[in-house]
One Martini backbone bead per residue (centre of mass of N, CA, C, O) as a GRO file, in nm:
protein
  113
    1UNK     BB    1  11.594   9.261   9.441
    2UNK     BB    2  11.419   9.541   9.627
    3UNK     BB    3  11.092   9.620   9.691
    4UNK     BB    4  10.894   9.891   9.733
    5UNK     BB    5  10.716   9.971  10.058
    6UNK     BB    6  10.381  10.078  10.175
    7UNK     BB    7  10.242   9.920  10.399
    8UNK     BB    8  10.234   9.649  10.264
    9UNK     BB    9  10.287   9.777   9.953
   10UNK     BB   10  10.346   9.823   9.641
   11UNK     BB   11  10.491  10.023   9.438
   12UNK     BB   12  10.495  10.303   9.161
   13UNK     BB   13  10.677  10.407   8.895
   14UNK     BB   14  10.581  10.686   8.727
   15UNK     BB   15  10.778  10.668   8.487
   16UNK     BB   16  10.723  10.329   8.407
   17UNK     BB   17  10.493  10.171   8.602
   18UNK     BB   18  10.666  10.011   8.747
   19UNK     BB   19  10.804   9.875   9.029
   20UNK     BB   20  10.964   9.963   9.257
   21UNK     BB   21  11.286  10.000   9.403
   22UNK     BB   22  11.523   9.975   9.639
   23UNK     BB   23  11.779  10.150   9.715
   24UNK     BB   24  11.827  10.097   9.987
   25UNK     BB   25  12.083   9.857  10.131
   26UNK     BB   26  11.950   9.830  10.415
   27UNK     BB   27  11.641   9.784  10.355
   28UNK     BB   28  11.699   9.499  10.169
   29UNK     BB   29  11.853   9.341  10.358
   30UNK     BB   30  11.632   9.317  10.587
   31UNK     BB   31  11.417   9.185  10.403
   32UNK     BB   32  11.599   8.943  10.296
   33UNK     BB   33  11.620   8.827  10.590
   34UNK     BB   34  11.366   8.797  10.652
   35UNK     BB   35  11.303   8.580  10.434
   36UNK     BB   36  11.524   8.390  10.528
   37UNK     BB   37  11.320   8.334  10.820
   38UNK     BB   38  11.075   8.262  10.619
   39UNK     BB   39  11.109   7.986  10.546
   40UNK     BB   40  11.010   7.710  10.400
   41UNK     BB   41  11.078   7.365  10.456
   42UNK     BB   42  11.110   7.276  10.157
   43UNK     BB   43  11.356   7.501  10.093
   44UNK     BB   44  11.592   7.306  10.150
   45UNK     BB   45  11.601   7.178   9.873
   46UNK     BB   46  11.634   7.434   9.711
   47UNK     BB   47  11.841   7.584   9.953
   48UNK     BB   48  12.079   7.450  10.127
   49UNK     BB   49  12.271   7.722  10.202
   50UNK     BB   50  12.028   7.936  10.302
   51UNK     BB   51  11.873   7.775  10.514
   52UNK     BB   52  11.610   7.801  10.737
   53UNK     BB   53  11.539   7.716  11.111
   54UNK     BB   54  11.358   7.911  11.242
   55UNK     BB   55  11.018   7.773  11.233
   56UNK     BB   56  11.077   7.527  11.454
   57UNK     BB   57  11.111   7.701  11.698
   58UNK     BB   58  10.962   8.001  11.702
   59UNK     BB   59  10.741   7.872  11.984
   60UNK     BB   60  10.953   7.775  12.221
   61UNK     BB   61  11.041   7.722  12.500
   62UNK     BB   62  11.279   7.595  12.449
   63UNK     BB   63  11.612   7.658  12.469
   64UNK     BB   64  11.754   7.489  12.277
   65UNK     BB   65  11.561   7.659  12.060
   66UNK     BB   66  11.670   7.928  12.095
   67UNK     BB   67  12.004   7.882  12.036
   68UNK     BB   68  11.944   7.749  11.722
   69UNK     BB   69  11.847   7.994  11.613
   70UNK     BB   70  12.080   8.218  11.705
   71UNK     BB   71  12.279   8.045  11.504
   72UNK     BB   72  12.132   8.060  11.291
   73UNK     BB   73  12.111   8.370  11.237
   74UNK     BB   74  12.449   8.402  11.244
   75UNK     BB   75  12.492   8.248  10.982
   76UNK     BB   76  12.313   8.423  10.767
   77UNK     BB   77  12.462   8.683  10.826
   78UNK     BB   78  12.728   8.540  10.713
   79UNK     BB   79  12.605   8.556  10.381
   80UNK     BB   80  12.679   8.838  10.398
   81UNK     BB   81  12.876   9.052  10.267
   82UNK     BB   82  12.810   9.361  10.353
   83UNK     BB   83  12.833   9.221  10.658
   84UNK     BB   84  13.013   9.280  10.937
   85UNK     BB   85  13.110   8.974  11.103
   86UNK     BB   86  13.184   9.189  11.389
   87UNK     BB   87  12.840   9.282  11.435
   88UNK     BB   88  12.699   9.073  11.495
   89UNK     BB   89  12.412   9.056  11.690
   90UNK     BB   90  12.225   8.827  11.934
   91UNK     BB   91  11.959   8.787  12.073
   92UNK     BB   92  11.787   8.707  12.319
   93UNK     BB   93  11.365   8.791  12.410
   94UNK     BB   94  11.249   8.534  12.526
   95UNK     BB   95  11.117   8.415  12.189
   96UNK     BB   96  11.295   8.631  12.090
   97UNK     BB   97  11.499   8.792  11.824
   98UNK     BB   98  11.773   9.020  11.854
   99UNK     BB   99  11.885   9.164  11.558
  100UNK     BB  100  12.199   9.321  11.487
  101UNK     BB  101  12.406   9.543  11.255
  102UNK     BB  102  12.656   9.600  11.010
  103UNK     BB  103  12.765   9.775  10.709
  104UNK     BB  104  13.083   9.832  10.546
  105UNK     BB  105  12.896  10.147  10.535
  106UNK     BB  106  12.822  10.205  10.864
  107UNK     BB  107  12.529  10.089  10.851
  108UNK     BB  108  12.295  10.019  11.046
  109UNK     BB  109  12.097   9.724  11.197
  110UNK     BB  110  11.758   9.561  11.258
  111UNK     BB  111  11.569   9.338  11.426
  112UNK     BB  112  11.269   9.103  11.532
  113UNK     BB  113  11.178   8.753  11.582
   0.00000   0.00000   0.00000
């Protein structure tokens, strides 16, 4: 489940009182993978297999290590069921990589990190 925020704050639900949740599968999926970017190095231990290396290079001039992120990249977004693992493209931009995507229900996704 994923909470919906505004401008970085949780909504709450003016029905229930409780923090709102996010109901669009493409925007949920999105916020997903990038927390998935965003592993501290120690989640190693606690999630070994979905466990993200994107922190080690991100600040890197080094091309192997800008091409490692790539393929951690790709990895990531192949573990998630809803996306259409024929549609991942990764692409580098400088420091940054450009990940675009498209989830089995035809909705488009992308995001730079």
């Amino acid at each position: 489940m994923d909470l919906k925020t505004k401008d970085n704050d949780l909504l709450i639900d003016k029905s229930t009182l409780d923090l709102e949740s996010e109901n669009d599968l493409l925007t949920a999926i999105t916020h997903e993978i990038i927390e998935h970017f965003d592993m501290q190095p120690a989640d190693d231990i606690d999630f070994p297999e979905i466990y993200s290396n994107q922190r080690k290079g991100m600040n890197s001039d080094d091309s192997l290590d800008l091409l490692y992120r790539k393929q951690d990249a790709e990895r990531i977004l192949k573990t998630y069921s809803e996306i259409n693992p024929e549609s991942i493209d990764v692409k580098v931009n400088g420091k940054q990589l450009d990940v675009k995507f498209r989830l089995l229900s035809g909705a488009n996704g992308g995001f730079s990190v």
